[in-house]
Structure formats: structure tokens, C-alpha cells
TORTORFI-337502 format. One record per residue (C-alpha): residue number from 1; chain; x, y, z. Coordinates in Angstrom, 2 decimals, decimal comma. Layout:
N
    nr   kette        px        py        pz
   NUM       A         X         Y         Z
...
This chain:
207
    nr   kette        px        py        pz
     1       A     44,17     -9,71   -211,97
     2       A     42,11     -7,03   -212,08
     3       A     41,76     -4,17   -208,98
     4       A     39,71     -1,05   -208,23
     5       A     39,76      1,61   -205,54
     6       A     36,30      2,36   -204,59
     7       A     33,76      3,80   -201,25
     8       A     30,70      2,41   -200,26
     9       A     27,74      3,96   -200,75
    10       A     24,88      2,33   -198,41
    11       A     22,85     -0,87   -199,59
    12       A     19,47     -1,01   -201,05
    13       A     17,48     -4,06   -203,19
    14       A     16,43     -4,53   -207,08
    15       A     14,37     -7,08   -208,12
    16       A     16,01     -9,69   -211,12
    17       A     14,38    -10,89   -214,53
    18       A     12,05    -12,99   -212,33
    19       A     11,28    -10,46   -209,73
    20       A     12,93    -12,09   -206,59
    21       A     14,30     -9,04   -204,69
    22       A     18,08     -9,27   -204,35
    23       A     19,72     -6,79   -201,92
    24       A     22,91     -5,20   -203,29
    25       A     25,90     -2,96   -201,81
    26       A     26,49      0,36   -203,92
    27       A     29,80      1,35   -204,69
    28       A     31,32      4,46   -206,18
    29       A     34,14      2,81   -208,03
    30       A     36,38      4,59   -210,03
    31       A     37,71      6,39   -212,05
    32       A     41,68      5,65   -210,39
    33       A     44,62      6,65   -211,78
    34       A     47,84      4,46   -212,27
    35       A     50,59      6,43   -209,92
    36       A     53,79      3,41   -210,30
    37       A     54,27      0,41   -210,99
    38       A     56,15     -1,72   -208,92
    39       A     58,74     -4,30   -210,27
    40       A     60,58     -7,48   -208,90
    41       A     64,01     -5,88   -210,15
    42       A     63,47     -2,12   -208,63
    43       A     61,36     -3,32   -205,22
    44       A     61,07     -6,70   -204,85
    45       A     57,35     -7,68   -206,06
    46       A     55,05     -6,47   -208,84
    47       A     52,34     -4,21   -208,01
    48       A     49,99     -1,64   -209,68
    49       A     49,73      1,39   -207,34
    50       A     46,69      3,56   -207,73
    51       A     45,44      6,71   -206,54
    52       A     41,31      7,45   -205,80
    53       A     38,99     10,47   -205,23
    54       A     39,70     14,23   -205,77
    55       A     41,69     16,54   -203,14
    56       A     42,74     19,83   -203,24
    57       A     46,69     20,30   -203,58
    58       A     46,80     23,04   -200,26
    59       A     45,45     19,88   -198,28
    60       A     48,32     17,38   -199,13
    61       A     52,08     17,35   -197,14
    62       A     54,36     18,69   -199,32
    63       A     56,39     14,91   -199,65
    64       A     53,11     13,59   -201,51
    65       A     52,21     16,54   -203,13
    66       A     55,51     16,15   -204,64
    67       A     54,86     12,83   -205,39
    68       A     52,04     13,91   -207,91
    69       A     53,97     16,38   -209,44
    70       A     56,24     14,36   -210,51
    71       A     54,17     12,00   -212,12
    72       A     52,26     14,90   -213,67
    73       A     49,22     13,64   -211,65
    74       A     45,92     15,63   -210,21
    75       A     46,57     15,10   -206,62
    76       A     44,48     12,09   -204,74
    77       A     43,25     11,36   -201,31
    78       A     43,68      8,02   -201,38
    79       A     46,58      5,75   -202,82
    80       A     46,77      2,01   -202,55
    81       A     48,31     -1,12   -204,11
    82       A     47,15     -4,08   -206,19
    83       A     49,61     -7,06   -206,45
    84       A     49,69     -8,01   -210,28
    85       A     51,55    -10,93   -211,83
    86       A     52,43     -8,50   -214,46
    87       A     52,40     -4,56   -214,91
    88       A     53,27     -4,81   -218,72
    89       A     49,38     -3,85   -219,39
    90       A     49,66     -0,39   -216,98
    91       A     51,30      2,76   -217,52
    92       A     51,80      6,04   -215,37
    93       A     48,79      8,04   -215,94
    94       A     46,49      5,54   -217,53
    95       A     42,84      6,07   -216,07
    96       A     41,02      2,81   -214,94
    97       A     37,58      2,58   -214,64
    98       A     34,67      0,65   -213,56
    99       A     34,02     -1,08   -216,93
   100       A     37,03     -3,36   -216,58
   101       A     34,47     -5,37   -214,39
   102       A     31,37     -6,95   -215,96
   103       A     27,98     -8,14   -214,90
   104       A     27,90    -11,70   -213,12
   105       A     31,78    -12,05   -212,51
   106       A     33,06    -12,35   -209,08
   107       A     35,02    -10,55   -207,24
   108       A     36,55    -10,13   -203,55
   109       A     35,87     -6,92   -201,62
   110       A     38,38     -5,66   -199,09
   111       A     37,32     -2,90   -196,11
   112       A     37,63     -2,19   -192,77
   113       A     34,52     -3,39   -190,50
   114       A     33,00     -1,46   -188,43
   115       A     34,33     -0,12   -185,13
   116       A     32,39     -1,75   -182,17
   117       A     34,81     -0,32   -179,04
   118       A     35,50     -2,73   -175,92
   119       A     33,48     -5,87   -176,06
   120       A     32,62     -9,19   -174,03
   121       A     33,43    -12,37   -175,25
   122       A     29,86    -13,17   -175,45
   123       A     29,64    -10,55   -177,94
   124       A     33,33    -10,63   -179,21
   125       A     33,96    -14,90   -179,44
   126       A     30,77    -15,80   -179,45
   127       A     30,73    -17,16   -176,30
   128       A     28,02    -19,62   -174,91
   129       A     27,91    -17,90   -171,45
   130       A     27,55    -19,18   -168,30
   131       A     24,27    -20,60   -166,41
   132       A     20,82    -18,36   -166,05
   133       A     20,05    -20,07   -162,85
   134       A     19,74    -18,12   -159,82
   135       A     22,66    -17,16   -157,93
   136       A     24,99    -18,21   -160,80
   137       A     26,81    -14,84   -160,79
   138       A     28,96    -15,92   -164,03
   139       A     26,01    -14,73   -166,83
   140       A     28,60    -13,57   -169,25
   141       A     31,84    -13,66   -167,57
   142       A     34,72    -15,43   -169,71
   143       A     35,72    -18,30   -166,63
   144       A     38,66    -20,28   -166,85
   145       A     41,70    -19,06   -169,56
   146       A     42,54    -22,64   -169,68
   147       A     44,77    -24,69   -167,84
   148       A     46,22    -24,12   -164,36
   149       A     49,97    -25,41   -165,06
   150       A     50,79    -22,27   -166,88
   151       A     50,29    -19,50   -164,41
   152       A     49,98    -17,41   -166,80
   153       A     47,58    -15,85   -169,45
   154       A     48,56    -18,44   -172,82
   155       A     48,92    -16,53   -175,78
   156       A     46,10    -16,26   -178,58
   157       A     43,71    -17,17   -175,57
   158       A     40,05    -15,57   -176,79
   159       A     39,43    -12,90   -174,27
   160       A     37,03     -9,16   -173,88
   161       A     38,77     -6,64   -175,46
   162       A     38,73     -4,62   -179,03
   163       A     36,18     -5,46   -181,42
   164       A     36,13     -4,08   -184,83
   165       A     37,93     -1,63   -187,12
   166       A     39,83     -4,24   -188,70
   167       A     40,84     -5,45   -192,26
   168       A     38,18     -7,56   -193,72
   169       A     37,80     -9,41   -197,14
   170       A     34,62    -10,37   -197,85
   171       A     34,97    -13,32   -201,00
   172       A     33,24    -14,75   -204,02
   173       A     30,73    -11,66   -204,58
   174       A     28,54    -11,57   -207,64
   175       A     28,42     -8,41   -209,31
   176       A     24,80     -7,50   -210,60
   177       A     25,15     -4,42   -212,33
   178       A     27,71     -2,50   -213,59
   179       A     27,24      1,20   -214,22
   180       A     29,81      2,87   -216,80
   181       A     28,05      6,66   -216,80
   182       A     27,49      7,18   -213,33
   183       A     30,80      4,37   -212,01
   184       A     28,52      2,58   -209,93
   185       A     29,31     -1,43   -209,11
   186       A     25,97     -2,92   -207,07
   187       A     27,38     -6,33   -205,56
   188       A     25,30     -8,75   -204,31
   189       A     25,04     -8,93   -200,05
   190       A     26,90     -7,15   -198,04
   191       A     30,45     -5,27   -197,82
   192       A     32,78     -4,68   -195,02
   193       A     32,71     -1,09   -193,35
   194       A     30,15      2,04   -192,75
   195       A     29,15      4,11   -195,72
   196       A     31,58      6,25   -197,25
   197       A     34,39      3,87   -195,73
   198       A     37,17      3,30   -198,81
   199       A     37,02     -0,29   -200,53
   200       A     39,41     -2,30   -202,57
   201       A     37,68     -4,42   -205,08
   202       A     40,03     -6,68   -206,99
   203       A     38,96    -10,33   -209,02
   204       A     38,19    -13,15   -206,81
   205       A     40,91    -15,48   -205,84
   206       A     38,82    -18,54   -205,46
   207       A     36,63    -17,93   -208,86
């Protein structure tokens, strides 16, 4: 299993070997830097922790920026964790970049959508609605929770509220082009979250 830490750029479109126009997310992946690695004997699982994207020290709480100088590290703004079947490959202080990826394998993008406030459940669920006819009065309005015995609001019921600004892993992405100089990945469709929102990109489960 391989994992990145990495922010979206924006989208755009390229055009293959037979000039069909494929649009692509761009994302600044890379470089990371190993932080710990996390055992089954010391914490329970195995994970590869990794830090992303420069910071200045005077910025951090003085717990993390500890935390760096422990580990002899350049301090990071952001610091996540891959789950690994094995961290024998990793050590504190290695430097991964975007070239462990290649062109045309697949891989699972994690982010956090977009933020859409208080919604309907037209709008939120999908809902159909209710009739357009005049004097209707029930347009969009959610009607019935369900049945009558409970007297009460059943749990999990679809309802308005929240929408948005939640994890999302969008799967089975093709990677079209992989940039080592600049550490550009350009995935094909589209990526949770806005631009410059942080992304995990790790290989695909279901490949």
C-alpha cells in the first residue's frame, strides 16, 4: 500500500494520443516526510504517519513543535496517517514523493466535500417532492417521517439539515500523468473538496 498527502489544485482537460479531451483534477502531491511509524506491539495497528507542506516553526504550539524536534524534522502543517500492512520499507525522515505512483494505475482519493450549509431534502436526499398542482402547498416539504405507532422521530430517518463538509473517498481513479519535477498527479474526473482543500491519495482498494 502505497499513500500520499497532497492539495488540490483546480481541474482543467488534456487531450490523449487520439485527441479525445479527458478532464483531469490537478494535485500538488508531495514531497511528505515520514514522522513515525506505528506498530501492532507499541500502539495497536501499523501505520505510516506523514507530515505535508511547509510552516514556519513561530506558527506551531509548542507540543508539536516539539514533536519535530525530536524527530529532527522541518516543521509541517499538516500530519496524517496511512494504514500499512507493513512499515519495514519506511524510516523516520525518509522523503516520499510523487514518483512512487505511475501513469495508468489507480488509486482512491480521500477529501472533504464541499460545505453546502442547511439544506432541504429535495436538495439533501434527493427527494422527489411533492405535487405542482395548484393549492398543493407541500412543493418541497419532507411529509410523513414514517409510521404513526412510534410517536416519535425514528432514528437514521432522512431529514433537512447539514449538507456537506464531510469525509469523502472518491474510488478507482486513473492516474494520467505523473509529474516528478514540478510533483504534480492529474487524475482523471473529479476529486472531493474546493481548491487548495488537503487530499489523501493512497492505492485503490478495489484495483
Amino acid at each position: 500500500m502505497k499513500g500520499i498527502i497532497g492539495k488540490k489544485l483546480g481541474m482543467m482537460q488534456i487531450f490523449d494520443e487520439i485527441g479525445r479531451a479527458v478532464p483531469v483534477t490537478v494535485i500538488a502531491a508531495g514531497p511528505c516526510v515520514v514522522t513515525d511509524l506505528r506498530t501492532v506491539e507499541k500502539d495497536g495497528y501499523t501505520a505510516v504517519q506523514m507530515a505535508f507542506g511547509s510552516i514556519k516553526q513561530k506558527k506551531l504550539i509548542k507540543p508539536v513543535a516539539g514533536y519535530y524536534k525530536k524527530r529532527d524534522i522541518k516543521p509541517h502543517r499538516y500530519m496524517r496517517e496511512f494504514a500499512m500492512e507493513a512499515t519495514k520499507d519506511f524510516k523516520v525522515g525518509q522523503e516520499i514523493k510523487v514518483g512512487i505512483f505511475e501513469n495508468g494505475q489507480l488509486v482512491d482519493v480521500i477529501g472533504t466535500s464541499k460545505g453546502k450549509g442547511y439544506a432541504g431534502g429535495m436538495k439533501r436526499h434527493n427527494f422527489k417532492g411533492g405535487p405542482r398542482s395548484h393549492g398543493s402547498m407541500i412543493h418541497r416539504q419532507p411529509a410523513s417521517s414514517g409510521s404513526t405507532d412510534a410517536a416519535r422521530t425514528i432514528k437514521g430517518t432522512r431529514k433537512p439539515g447539514r449538507m456537506g463538509c464531510d469525509r469523502v473517498t472518491a474510488q478507482g481513479l486513473k492516474i494520467i500523468r505523473v509529474d516528478n519535477e514540478k510533483n504534480l498527479l492529474l487524475v482523471r474526473g473529479a476529486v472531493p473538496g474546493p481548491p487548495q482543500g488537503l487530499l489523501l491519495i493512497r492505492d485503490s482498494v478495489k484495483a
